[in-house]
KELOLO-628726 format. One record per residue (C-alpha): residue in one letter; x, y, z. Coordinates in steps of 0.001 Angstrom, whole numbers, plus 524288, in hexadecimal, padded with zeros to 5 digits. Each point is the difference from the previous one (the first is absolute). Layout:
BEGIN
aXYZ/...
! end
This chain:
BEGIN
x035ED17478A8FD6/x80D0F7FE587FDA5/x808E6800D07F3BC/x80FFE800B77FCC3/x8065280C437F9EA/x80B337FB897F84A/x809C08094E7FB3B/x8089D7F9177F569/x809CB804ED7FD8B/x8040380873809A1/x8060A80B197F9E7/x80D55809EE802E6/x806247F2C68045C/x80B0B7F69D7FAE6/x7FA6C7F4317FAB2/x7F11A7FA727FFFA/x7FA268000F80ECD/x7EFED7FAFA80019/x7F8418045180CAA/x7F3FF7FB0E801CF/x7F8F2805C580C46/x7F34E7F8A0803BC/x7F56880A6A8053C/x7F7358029180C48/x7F80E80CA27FBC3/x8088C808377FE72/x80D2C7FB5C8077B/x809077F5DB7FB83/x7FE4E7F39B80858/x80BDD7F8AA7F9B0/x80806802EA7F6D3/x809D97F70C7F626/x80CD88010C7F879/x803467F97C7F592/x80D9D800C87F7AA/x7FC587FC067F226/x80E167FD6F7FAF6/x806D87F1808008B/x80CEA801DF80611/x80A6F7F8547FCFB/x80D59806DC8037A/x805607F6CF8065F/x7FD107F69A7F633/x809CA806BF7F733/x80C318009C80986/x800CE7F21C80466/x80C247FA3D7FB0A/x806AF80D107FBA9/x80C508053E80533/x7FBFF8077580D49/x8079380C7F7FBE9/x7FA108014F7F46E/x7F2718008A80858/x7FE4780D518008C/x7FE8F802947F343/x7F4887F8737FD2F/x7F93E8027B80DF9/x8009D80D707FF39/x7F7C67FF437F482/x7F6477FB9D80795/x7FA8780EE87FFE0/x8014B80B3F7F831/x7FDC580905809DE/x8070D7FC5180BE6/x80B24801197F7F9/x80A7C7FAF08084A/x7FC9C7FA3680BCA/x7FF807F1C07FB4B/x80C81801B77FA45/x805C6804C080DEF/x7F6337F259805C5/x8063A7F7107F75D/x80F3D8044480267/x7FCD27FF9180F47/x7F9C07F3107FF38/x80EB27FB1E7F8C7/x807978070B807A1/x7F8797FBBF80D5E/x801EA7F1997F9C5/x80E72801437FC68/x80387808BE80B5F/x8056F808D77F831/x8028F80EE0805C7/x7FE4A80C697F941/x80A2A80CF780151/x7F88B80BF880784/x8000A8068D7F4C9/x7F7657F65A7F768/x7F6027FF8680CF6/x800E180E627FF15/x7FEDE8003B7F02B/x7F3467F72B80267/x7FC608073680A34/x7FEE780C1C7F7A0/x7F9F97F8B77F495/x7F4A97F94480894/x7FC9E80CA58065D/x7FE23806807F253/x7F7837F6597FD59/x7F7F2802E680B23/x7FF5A80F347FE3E/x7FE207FE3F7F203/x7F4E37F40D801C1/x7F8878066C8092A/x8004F80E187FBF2/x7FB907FBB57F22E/x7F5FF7F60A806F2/x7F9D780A7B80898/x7FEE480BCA7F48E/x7FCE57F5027F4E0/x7F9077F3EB804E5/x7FA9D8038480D48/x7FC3480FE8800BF/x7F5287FDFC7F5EB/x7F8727F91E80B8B/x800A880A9B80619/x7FF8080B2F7F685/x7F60E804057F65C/x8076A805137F239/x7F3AA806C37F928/x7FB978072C80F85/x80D068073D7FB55/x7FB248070F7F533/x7F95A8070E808F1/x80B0B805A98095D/x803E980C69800D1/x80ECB800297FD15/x801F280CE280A9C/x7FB1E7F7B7809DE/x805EB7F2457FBEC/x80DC38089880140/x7FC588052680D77/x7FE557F35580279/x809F17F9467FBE3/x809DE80B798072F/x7F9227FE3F80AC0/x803CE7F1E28038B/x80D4C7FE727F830/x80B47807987F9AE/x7FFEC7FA267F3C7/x8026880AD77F5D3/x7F75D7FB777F693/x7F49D8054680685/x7FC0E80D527F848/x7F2AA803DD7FC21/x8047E7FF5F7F1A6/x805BA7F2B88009E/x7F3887F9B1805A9/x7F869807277F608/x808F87FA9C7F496/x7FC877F30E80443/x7F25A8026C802A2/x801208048D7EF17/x807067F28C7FF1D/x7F4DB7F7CB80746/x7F644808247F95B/x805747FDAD7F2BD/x800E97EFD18034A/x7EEFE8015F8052B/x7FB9E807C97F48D/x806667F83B7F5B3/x7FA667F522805CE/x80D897F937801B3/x804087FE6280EA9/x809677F73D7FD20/x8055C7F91F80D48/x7F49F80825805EF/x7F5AD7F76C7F8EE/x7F7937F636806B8/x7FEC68063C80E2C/x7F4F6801858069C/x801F080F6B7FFBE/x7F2D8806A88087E/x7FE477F372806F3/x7F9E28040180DA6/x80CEA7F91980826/x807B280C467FB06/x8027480A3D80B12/x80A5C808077FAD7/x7FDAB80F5D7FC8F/x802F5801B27F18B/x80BCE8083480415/x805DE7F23B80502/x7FC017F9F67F53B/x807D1809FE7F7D3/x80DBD8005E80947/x7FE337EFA57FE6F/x7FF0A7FFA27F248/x80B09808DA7FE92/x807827F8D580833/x7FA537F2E27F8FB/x806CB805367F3D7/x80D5D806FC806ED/x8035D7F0C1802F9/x7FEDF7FB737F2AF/x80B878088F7FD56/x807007FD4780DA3/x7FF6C7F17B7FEFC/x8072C7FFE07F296/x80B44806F1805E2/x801E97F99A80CD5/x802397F0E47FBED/x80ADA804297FA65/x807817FCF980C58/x7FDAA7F0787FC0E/x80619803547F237/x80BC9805C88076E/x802C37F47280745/x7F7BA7F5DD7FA0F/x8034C803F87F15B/x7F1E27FF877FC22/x7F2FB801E1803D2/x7F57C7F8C180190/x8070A7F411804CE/x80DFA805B580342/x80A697F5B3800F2/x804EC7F76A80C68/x80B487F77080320/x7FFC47F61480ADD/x809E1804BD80A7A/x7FF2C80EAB7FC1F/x7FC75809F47F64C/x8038A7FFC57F038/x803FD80EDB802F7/x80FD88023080030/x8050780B308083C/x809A6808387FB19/x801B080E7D80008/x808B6801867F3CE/x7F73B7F8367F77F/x7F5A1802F67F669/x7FB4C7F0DD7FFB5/x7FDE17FEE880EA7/x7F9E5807CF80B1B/x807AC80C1D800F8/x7FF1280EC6806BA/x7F4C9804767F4F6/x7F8667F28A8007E/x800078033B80F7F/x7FBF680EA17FE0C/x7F5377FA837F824/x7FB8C7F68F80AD1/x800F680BA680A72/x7F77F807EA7F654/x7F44D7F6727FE3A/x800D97FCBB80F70/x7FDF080EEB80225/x7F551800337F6CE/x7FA247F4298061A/x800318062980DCC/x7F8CE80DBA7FA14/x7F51E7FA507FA55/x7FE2C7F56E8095A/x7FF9A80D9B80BAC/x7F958808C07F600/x7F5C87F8F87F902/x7FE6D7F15E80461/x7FF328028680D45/x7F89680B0A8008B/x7F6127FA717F695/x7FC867F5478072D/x7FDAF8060880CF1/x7F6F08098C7F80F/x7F9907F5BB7F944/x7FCC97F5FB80C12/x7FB4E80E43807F7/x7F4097FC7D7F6F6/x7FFC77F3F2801A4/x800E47FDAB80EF8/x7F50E7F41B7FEE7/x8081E7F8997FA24/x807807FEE080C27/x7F6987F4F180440/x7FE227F6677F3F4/x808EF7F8007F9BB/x807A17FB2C809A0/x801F77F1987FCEE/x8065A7F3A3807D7/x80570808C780A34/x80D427F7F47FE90/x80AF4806A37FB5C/x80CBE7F8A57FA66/x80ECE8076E7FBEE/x80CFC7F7E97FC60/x806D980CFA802BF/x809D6807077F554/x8095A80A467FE22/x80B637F9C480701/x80CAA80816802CC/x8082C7F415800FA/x7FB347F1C97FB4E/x7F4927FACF7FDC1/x803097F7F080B21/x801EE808EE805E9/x7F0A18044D80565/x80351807E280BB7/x805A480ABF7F58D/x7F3AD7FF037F779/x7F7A480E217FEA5/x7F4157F7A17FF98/x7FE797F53E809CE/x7FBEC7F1E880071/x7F3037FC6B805FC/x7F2DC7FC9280137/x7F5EF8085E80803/x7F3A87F8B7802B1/x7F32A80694803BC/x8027880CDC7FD17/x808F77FD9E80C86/x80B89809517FF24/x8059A7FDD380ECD/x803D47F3407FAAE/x808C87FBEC7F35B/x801A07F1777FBD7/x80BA17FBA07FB42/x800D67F93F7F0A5/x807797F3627FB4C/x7FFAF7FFDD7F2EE/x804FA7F11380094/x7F7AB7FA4D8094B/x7F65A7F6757F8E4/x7F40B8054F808E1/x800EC80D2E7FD95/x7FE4F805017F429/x7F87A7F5AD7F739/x7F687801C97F443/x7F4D17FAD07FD29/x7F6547FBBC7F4DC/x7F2A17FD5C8055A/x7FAC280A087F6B6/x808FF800CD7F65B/x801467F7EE7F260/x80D6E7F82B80418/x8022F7F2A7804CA/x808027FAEB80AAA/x805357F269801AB/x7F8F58006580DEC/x7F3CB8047A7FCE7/x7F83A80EEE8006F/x802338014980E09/x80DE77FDAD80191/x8087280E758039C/x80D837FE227F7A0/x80C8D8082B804F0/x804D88060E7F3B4/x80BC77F68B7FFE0/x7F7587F52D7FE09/x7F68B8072F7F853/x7FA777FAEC7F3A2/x7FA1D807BD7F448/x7F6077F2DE7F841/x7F45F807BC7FA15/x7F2447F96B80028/x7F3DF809D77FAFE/x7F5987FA9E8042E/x7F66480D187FD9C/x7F5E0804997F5F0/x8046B803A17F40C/x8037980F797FF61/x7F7E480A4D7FDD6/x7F6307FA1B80BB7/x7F71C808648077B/x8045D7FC5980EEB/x80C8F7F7E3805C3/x7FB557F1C38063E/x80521806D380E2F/x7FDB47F29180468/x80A327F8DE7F954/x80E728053B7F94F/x7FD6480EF07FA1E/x80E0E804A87FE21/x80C017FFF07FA55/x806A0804DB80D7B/x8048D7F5B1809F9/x7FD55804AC80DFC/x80B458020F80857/x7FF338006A80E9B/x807EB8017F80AF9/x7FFBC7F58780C1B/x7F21E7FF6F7F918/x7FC5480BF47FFC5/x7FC5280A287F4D8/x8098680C3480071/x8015C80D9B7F9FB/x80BF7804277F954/x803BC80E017FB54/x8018880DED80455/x7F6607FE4E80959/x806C57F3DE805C1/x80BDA807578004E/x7FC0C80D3C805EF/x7FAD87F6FF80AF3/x80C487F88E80221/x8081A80C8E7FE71/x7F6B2804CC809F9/x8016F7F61780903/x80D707FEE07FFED/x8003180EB180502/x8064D805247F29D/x8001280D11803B8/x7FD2C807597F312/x7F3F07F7937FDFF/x7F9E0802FA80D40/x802B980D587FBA0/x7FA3D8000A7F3C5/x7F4007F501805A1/x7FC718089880A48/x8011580CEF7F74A/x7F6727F91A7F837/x7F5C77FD7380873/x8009D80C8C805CD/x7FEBE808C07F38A/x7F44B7F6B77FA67/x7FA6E7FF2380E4C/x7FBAF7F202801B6/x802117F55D808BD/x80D627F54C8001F/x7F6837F5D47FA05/x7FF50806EC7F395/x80C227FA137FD0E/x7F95A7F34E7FDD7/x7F91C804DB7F558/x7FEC5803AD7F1E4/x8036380CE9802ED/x80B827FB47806D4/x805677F6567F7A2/x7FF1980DD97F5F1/x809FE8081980A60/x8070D7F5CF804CD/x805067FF4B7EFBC/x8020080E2280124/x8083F8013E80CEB/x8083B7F4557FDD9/x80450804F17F276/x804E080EB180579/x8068A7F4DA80AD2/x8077E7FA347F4EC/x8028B80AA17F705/x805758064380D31/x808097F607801C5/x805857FF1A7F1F1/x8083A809BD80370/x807257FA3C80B7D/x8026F7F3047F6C4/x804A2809AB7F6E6/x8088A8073480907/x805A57F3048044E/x804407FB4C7F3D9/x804D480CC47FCFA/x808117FFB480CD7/x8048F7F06B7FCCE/x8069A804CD7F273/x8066180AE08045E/x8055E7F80A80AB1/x805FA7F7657F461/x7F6057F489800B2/x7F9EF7FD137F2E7/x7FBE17F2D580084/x7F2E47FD1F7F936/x801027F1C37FDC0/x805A57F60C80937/x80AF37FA667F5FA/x800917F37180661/x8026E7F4727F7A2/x7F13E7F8837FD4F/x7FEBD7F4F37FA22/x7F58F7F57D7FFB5/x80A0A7F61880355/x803298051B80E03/x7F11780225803E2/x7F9917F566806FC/x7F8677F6507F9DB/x7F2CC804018065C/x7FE3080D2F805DD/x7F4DC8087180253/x7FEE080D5480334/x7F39C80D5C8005F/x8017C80C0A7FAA7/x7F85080B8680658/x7FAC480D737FC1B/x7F8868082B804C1/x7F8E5805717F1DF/x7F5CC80D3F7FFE1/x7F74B7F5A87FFD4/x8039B7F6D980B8E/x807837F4EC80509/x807B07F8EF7F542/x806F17F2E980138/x804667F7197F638/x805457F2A2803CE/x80A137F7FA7F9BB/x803487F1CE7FFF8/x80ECB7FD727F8A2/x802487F31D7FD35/x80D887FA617F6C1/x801C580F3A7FE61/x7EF54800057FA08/x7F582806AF8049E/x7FA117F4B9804A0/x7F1F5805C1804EC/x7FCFE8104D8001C/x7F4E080674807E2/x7FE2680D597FF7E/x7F4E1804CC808BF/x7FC3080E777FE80/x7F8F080BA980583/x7F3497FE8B7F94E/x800297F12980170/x8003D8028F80DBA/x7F45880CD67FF70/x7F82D7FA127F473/x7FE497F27E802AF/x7F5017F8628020A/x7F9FF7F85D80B74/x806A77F66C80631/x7FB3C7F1D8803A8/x7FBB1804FC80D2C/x7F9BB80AAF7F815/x8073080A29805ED/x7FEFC80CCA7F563/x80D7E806027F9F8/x801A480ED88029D/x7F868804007F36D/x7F3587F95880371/x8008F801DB80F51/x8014580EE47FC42/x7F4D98013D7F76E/x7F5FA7FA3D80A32/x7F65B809C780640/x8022280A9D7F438/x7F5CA807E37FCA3/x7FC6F800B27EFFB/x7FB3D80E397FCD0/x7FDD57F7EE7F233/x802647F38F7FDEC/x802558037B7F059/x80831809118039D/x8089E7F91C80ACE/x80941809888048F/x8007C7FBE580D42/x8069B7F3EE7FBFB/x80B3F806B07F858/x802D1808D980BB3/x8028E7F31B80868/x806AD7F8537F434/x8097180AA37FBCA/x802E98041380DC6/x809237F2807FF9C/x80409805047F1FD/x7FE007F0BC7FAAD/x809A37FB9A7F813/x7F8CE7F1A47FA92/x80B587FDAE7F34A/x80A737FE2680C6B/x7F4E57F76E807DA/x7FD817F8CD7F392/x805EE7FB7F7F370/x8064D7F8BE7F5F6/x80873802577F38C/x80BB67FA577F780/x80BF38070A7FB67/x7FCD07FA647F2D7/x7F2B2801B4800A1/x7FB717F2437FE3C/x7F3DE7F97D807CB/x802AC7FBD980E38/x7F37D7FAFD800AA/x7F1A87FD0F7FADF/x7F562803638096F/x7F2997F6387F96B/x7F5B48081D805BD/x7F5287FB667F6FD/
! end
């Protein structure tokens, strides 16, 4: 007999993400993701001046809080050809790597750990033991017997009030837990140490962004004057300040994240052979130290790796109409050419048509559209984006402080190279690409440092730019490498309009649905062959869906700046 587990919504995420996994026993035979948002982004940008995108497209999410915004100016300035001063690429440089530390540190402690960790277990830890623990794999100095046993009092206090707060609705003492309470006690610590971190650390986007969540941009630079002498502008204590929250990246990253995980997965080592998905693995490469077009200078590369096959790295053109194209078999949109016509984002069209049941229903028709996500493929093909992707490419591309790090990894948690392609994996890889970029922010920050005092402090190209002396069609991509994956946003500029805007995003590309040859999205080709402890208790599936950290309000949406109806959706 079979029957479909359907978790909805998943939970810890950004936005509203339906799975639906349809049962043999006690394994999932296939599994389904659906978006349940209308999106309708790009809806709102056509016919608005192209450097005023930003603004509204990085409002696509509330979380990633900048990386549209850095999309959007690309995809003008790629249009326009217009070049930005080394010290705005190393100003965004700074800012986008922030983002990652920040995103994924508060990810793994906040919205992923509690997969792995069981809160209540730590009530029974012995706070001796938890700090003999915790000494014993880091030197973090929080780590005395009497701080774990104040917040073993704190925990204790939050179970016997009956109030746990953000620890509510787990499913604490379920029999997929492995960790010794002592874990459990160092996790939860830690859980709570990043609360206070996190608050701190964006303040490097306030610095040069003037705000955050959603710091500002300028096509062809940074909003963020340079000048030593001046209180309005970036001067010699607003630089202090950036060197301080870099340093205080790097610690906790060493000290706590890192250490953490590699505790945690020890545990966990199982989950080195589920989860792993398509086995195709897609980057647009970031972190340039020239120009964007400049790839041969990017920190992450370009590429595609099929197969699992690292020997060989395929090369990506973002402008070529058979490469990357989306799809809508399964989704609730319309094309001009049909369901089982593949668009290239420049031609791309956003026309909804709901054809399903009227919400709440009890199971997706799997069969026909089930999603608000398109399904983007490249040269046909489904493909993984994120820290897993890049690890890989970084990998392949013989970066030497991944191999280090890779290989230091496998080693310490003893299991094989094809544990990469895993849940547990895709949980590392987050972990040893962010201590790669917080590394990193230091030689961005060095160089910037280096360009002022040499006398250069450009942040903005200055040219003259008008409207009247662009072309009267032009079209440009702007890329990104977000904590979440592979972003591009295409642009189409016609009479100085946006004439058509596509933007197509990480969890588009790791949470969409089948295609018209069927062919599952990461999500659901990653859930297949899972084993359910319980199927009302389904924590197997978060493990796998929050080890790609899904981000569906960036894969779908739709809003007005005034607030006023876009559209009716007649579902009766």
């Amino acid at each position: 007999m079979t029957e479909r587990v359907v978790v909805d919504p998943i939970t810890r995420i950004e936005g509203h993400l339906r799975i639906e996994a349809q049962m043999e026993g006690d394994k999932i035979a296939e599994a389904y993701s659906s978006g349940t948002m209308v999106r309708g982004i790009e809806i709102i940008l056509r016919g608005r001046d192209p450097r005023d995108a930003w603004a509204f497209a990085q409002r696509i999410c509330g979380v990633c809080t900048l990386v549209h915004g850095i999309a959007s100016v690309r995809a003008v300035e790629n249009a326009l050809n217009y070049q930005v001063p080394p010290n705005a690429q190393m100003i965004r440089n700074l800012m986008i790597a922030a983002q990652y530390v920040h995103d994924h540190v508060m990810h793994f402690y906040h919205l992923h750990a509690l997969d792995w960790v069981d809160v209540v277990s730590a009530l029974d830890a012995d706070p001796k033991a938890t700090s003999e623990l915790a000494q014993a794999i880091s030197s973090y100095p929080k780590s005395s017997p009497g701080y774990f046993a104040d917040v073993k009092t704190k925990l204790k206090g939050f179970v016997d009030g009956g109030q746990l707060g953000i620890f509510a609705n787990g499913y604490w003492g379920h029999p997929a837990y492995k960790l010794p309470a002592e874990a459990n006690l160092m996790a939860v610590a830690h859980y709570l140490e990043a609360l206070t971190w996190q608050r701190d650390v964006v303040q490097i986007h306030t610095i040069f962004g003037g705000k955050n969540p959603h710091p500002n941009f300028l096509v062809g630079g940074v909003p963020s004057p340079i000048d030593l002498n001046s209180d309005s502008a970036i001067n010699s204590r607003r630089l202090a300040e950036v060197q301080n929250i870099i340093s205080r990246m790097r610690a906790f990253v060493d000290q706590v994240y890192v250490p953490d995980t590699l505790a945690i997965a020890g545990f966990y080592k199982d989950w080195g052979a589920q989860g792993e998905g398509v086995g195709n693995f897609l980057t647009y490469g970031d972190f340039p130290e020239k120009g964007m077009d400049d790839p041969s200078t990017y920190l992450v590369p370009s590429g595609v790796i099929l197969n699992r096959n690292l020997d060989e790295v395929h090369e990506v053109d973002l402008h070529a109409d058979d490469q990357i194209q989306e799809f809508i078999a399964h989704s609730w949109y319309d094309y001009e050419k049909g369901d089982k016509a593949g668009l290239h984002p420049y031609a791309g069209e956003t026309a909804f048509n709901y054809t399903g049941p009227k919400p709440p229903f009890d199971q997706l028709d799997v069969g026909n559209a089930y999603s608000w996500l398109k399904s983007p493929r490249w040269r046909g093909l489904p493909m993984e984006v994120g820290p897993l992707a890049r690890v890989l490419m970084l990998y392949a591309k013989g970066h030497d402080q991944t191999r280090e790090l890779v290989d230091m990894t496998l080693s310490h948690l003893n299991v094989p190279p094809a544990a990469l392609f895993s849940t547990l994996g895709r949980t590392a890889a987050r972990t040893l690409e962010t201590k790669i970029f917080a590394d990193t922010m230091q030689t961005w920050f060095d160089n910037l440092v280096a360009n002022i005092k040499a006398g250069d402090t450009r942040t903005h190209n200055g040219a003259k730019w008008e409207p009247s002396t662009w072309p009267a069609t032009a079209r440009g991509v702007g890329i990104m490498e977000a904590p979440r994956g592979g972003l591009a946003h295409w642009i189409v500029i016609e009479n100085g309009r946006i004439a058509n805007y596509q933007a197509v995003v990480p969890s588009t590309w790791n949470a969409g649905p089948r295609d018209d040859k069927g062919q599952p999205g990461p999500y659901e080709a990653a859930l297949a062959g899972h084993t359910l402890h319980d199927p009302k208790q389904p924590i197997e599936i978060l493990r796998t869906i929050h080890s790609f950290d899904p981000c569906i309000a960036c894969a779908v949406h739709v809003n007005d700046p005034d607030g006023n109806e876009l559209i009716r959706v007649d579902v009766s």
